[in-house]
C-alpha positions in Angstrom: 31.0 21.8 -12.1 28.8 23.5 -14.4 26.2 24.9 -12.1 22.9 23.4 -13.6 20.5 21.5 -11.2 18.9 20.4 -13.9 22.3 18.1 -15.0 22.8 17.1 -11.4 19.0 15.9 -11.0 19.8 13.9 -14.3 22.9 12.7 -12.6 21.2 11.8 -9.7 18.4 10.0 -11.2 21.0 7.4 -13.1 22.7 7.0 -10.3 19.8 5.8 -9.1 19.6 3.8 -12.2 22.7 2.0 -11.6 21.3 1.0 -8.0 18.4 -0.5 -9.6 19.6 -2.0 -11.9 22.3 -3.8 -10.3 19.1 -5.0 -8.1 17.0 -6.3 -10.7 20.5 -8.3 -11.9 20.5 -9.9 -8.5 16.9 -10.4 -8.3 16.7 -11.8 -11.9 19.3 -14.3 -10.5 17.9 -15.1 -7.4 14.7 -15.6 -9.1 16.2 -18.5 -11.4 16.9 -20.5 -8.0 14.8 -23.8 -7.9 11.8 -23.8 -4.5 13.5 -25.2 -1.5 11.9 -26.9 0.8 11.4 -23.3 3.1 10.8 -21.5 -0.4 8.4 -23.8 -1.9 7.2 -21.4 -4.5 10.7 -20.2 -5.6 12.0 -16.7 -5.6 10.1 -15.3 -7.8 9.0 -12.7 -5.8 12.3 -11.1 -4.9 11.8 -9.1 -8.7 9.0 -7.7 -7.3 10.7 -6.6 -3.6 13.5 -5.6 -5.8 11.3 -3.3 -8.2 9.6 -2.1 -5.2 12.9 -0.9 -3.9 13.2 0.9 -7.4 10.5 3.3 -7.1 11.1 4.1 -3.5 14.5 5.2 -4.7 13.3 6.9 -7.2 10.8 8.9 -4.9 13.8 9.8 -2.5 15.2 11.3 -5.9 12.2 13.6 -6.7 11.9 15.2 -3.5 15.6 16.1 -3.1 14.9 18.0 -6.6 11.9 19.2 -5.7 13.3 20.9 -2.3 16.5 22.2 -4.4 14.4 23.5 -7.6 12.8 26.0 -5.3 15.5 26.9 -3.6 17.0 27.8 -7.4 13.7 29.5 -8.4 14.3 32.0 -5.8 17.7 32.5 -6.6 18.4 31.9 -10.0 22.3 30.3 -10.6 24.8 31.4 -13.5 25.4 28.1 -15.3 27.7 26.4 -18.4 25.3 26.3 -20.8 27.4 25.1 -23.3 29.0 22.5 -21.3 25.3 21.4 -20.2 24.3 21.4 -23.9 26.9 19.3 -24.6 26.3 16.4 -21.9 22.4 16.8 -22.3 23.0 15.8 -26.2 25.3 12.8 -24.9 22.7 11.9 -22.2 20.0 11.9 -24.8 21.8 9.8 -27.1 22.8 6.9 -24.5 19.6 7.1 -22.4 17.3 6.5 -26.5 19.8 3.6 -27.7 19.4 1.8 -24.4 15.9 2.0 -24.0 15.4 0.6 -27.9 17.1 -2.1 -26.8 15.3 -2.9 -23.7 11.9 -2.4 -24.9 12.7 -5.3 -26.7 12.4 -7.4 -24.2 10.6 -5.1 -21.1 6.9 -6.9 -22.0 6.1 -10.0 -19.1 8.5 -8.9 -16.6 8.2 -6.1 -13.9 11.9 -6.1 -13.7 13.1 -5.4 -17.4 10.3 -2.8 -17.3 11.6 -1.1 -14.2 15.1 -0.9 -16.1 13.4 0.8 -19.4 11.0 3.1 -17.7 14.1 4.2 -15.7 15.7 4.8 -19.2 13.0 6.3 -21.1 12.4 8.7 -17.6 16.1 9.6 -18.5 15.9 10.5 -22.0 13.3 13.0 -21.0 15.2 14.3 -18.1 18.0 14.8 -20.8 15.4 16.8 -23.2 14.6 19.0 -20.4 18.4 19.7 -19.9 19.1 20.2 -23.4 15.7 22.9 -23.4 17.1 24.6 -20.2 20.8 24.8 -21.6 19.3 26.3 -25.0 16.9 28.7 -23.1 20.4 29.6 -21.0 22.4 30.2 -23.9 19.7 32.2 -26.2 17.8 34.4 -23.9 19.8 34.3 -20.6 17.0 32.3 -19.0 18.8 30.4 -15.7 15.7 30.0 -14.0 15.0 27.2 -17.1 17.2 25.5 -15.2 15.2 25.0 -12.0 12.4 24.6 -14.4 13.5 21.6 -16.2 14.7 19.9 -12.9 10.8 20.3 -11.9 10.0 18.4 -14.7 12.5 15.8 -14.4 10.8 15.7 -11.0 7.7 15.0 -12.4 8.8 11.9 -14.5 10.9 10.1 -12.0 7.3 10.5 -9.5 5.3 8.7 -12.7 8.0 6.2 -12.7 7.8 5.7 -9.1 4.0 5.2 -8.7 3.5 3.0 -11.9 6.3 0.5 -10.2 5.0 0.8 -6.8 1.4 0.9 -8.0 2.2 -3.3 -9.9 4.6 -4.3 -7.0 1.9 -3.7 -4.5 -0.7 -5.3 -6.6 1.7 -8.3 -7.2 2.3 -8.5 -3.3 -1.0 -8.3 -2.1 -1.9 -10.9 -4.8 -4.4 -9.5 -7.0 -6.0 -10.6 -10.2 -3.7 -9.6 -12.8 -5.3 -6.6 -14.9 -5.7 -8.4 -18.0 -7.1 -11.3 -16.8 -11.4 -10.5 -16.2 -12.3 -13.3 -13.6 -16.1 -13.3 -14.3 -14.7 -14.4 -17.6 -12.7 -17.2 -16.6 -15.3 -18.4 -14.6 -18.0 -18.3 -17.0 -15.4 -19.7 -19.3 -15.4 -22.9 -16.4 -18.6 -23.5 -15.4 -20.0 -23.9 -19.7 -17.4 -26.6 -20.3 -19.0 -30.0 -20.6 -19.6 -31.7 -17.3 -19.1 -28.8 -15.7 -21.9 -28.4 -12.8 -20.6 -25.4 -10.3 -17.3 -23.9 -9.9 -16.6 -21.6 -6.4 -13.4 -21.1 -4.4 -11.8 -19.8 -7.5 -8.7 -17.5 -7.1 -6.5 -15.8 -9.5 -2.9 -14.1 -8.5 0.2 -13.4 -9.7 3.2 -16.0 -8.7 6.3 -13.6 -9.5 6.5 -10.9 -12.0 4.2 -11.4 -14.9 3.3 -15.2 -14.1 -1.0 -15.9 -13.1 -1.7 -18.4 -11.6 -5.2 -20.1 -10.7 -6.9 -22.2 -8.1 -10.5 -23.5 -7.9 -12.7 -25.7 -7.1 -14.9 -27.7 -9.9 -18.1 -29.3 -9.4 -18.3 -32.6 -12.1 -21.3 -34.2 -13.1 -21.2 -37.6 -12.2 -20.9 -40.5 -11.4 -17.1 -40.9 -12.6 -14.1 -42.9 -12.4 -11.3 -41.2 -10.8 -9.8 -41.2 -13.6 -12.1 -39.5 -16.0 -12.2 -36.8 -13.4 -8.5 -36.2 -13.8 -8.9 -36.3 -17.7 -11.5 -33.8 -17.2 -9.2 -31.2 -14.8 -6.9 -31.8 -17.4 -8.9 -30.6 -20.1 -10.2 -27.4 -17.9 -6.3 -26.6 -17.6 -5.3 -26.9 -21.2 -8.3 -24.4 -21.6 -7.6 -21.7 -19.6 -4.0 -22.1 -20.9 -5.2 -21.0 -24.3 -7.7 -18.7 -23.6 -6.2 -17.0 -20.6 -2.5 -17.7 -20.8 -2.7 -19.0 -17.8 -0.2 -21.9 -17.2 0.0 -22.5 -13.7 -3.3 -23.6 -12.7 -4.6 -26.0 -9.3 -8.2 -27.1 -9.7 -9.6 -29.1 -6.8 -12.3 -31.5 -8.7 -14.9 -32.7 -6.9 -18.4 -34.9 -8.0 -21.5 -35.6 -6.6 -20.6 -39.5 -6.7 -17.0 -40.4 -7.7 -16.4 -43.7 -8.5 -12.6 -44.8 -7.8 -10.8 -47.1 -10.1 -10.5 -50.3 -9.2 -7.2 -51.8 -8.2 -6.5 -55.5 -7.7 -3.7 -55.2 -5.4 -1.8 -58.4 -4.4 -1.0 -58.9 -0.5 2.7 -58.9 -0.1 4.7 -61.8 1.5 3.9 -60.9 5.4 0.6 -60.4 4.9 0.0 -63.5 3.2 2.3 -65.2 6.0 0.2 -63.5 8.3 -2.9 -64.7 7.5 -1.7 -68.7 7.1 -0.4 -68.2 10.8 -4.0 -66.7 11.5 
């Protein structure tokens, strides 16, 4: 309507917000699902796919307006600058509110941050428009336009490879970045009793959630049930010090001695053995 590429790369990139977010709504509730006994570990996971989705959407959306920016730059558009000025103000004013209110709550969840990045991308994408409807109005400058819709190009490509970048590193299961394995195990192998540890892993389960498995050589001899005081003592630790809470830690020792049980025969078998 008002001939600015800038406004409809804008556009284009919240339409691209309303996608993703009504993705990371679904995900979010899919995610709350208990494990099933063919999902064992839940759907936590389908946040990440979902972010994932997000900044290949949002790559589709910076190449469109890349390819149309220079198309512009080579012939410059008359525009409504004052109309553009208008709804670039507007833009600005929706995308800042809604991103306060997000980054709230956008730390220890890939999905909320998807949402806020996509906002805060927007409120710079409205900047841009509000620069090139000024630059219009003042000094006749149209190509601002094609300019600002570069820029807006840029941002929604940053947005794109930081969500793509902590999907992929969530899907291939890496250690989380602030988590330093030599640390943890270092942490693991001084605790009392502690003789070896090896086998130890350290991944992500959904979006923000580390998780641990290893196995931890005790000194012994012990009771089976000092081992599993000890395991629990290991996983209390890493709790604090790490944060992590979800933790599996195989214990083994070098001669583990099992509680003893007195178990009483049950009725057949003491039949059985009279009849024997």
């Amino acid at each position: 309507m008002f001939g600015s590429l800038a406004l409809v790369a804008d556009a284009f990139h919240l339409t691209s917000d309303v996608l993703a977010l009504g993705l990371a709504f679904g995900a979010l509730a899919l995610a709350q699902r208990p494990p099933t006994e063919r999902h064992t570990y839940g759907f936590e996971r389908a946040e990440v796919l979902a972010a994932q989705a997000n900044g290949l959407l949002l790559l589709v959306a910076a190449v469109g307006i890349v390819i149309e920016a220079f198309r512009r730059l080579g012939t410059p558009q008359a525009m409504d600058a004052g109309a553009v000025l208008v709804i670039g103000v507007g833009g600005l004013l929706v995308n800042v509110g809604s991103a306060a209110v997000l980054a709230r709550s956008s730390h220890g969840n890939l999905n909320i941050r998807a949402a806020f990045w996509h906002l805060v991308m927007d409120a710079l994408g409205s900047v841009a428009v509000v620069i090139a409807a000024i630059g219009a109005l003042a000094f006749d400058a149209e190509s601002l336009d094609a300019i600002a819709s570069l820029f807006i190009a840029v941002l929604i490509v940053v947005a794109a490879w930081r969500l793509l970048r902590d999907t992929t590193r969530v899907l291939l299961d890496a250690v989380p970045p602030e988590i330093d394995v030599a640390a943890v195990r270092a942490a693991l192998g001084a605790a009392d009793g502690v003789e070896a540890v090896h086998h130890l892993h350290v991944w992500t389960m959904g979006s923000e959630r580390p998780a641990l498995s290893a196995h931890v050589v005790l000194a012994g001899p012990l009771s089976l049930h000092d081992a599993q005081e000890r395991a629990t003592e290991l996983k209390g630790m890493l709790a604090t010090r790490f944060g992590i809470q979800h933790t599996t830690l195989e214990v083994e020792c070098h001669a583990c001695v099992e509680d003893h049980v007195h178990v009483v025969p049950s009725e057949p078998a003491r039949h059985a053995h009279h009849d024997h």
